[in-house]
C-alpha positions in Angstrom: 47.6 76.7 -65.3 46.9 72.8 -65.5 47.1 70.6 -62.6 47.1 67.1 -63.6 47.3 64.2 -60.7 48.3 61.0 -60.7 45.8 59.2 -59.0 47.8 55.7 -59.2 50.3 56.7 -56.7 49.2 59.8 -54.6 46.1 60.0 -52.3 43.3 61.8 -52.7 43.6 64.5 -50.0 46.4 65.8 -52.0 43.8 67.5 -54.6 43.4 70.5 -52.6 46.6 71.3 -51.3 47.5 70.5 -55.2 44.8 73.8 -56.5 46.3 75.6 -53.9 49.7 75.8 -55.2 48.8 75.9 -58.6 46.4 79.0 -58.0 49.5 80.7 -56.7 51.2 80.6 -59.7 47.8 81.4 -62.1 44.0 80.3 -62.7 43.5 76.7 -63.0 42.2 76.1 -65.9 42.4 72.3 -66.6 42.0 69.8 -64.1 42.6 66.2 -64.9 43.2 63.2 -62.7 45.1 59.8 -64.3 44.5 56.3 -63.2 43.3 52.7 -63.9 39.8 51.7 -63.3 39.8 50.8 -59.4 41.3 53.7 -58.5 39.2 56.4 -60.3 36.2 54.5 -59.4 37.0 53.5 -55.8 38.6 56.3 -53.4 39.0 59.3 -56.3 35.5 59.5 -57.5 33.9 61.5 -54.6 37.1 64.2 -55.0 37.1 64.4 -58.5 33.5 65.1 -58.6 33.7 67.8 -56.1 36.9 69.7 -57.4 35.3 69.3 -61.1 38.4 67.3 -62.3 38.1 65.4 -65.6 39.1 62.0 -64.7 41.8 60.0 -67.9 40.9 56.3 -67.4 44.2 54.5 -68.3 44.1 50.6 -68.8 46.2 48.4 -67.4 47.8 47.6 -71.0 50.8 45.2 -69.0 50.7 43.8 -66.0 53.2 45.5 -63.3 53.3 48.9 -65.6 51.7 51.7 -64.5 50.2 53.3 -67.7 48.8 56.7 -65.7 52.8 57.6 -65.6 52.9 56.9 -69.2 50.2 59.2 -70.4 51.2 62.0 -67.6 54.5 61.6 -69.3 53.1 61.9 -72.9 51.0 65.1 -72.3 54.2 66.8 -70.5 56.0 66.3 -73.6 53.6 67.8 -76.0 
């Protein structure tokens, strides 16, 4: 089982209810948490760390395009 979390758009207390579900459906295996720079750095870092998630840094490549969707989207199509 893989959760992976959008860290652009959801807030941080969601990790745990997140591993939760997932563990109901198998072990959780791989943990990884998307966003830009501010947000891994800022708010996520003190989760991540604790719930042993391997943070994906995404740059901001364009402005107003949110690039964690695009690489959640590109490793749920492999």
């Amino acid at each position: 089982m893989a959760v992976l979390v959008d860290c652009d758009n959801v807030p941080p207390d969601i990790v745990d209810h997140a591993l939760l579900m997932g563990a109901q459906f198998g072990r959780v295996v791989l943990r990884r948490a998307y966003g830009n720079t501010g947000t891994l750095a800022s708010r996520w870092q003190e989760v991540l760390v604790r719930q042993a998630f391997t943070p994906c840094l995404q740059y901001q490549y364009a402005s107003k395009k949110n690039t964690a969707d695009i690489a959640l989207r590109y490793v749920r199509s492999r």
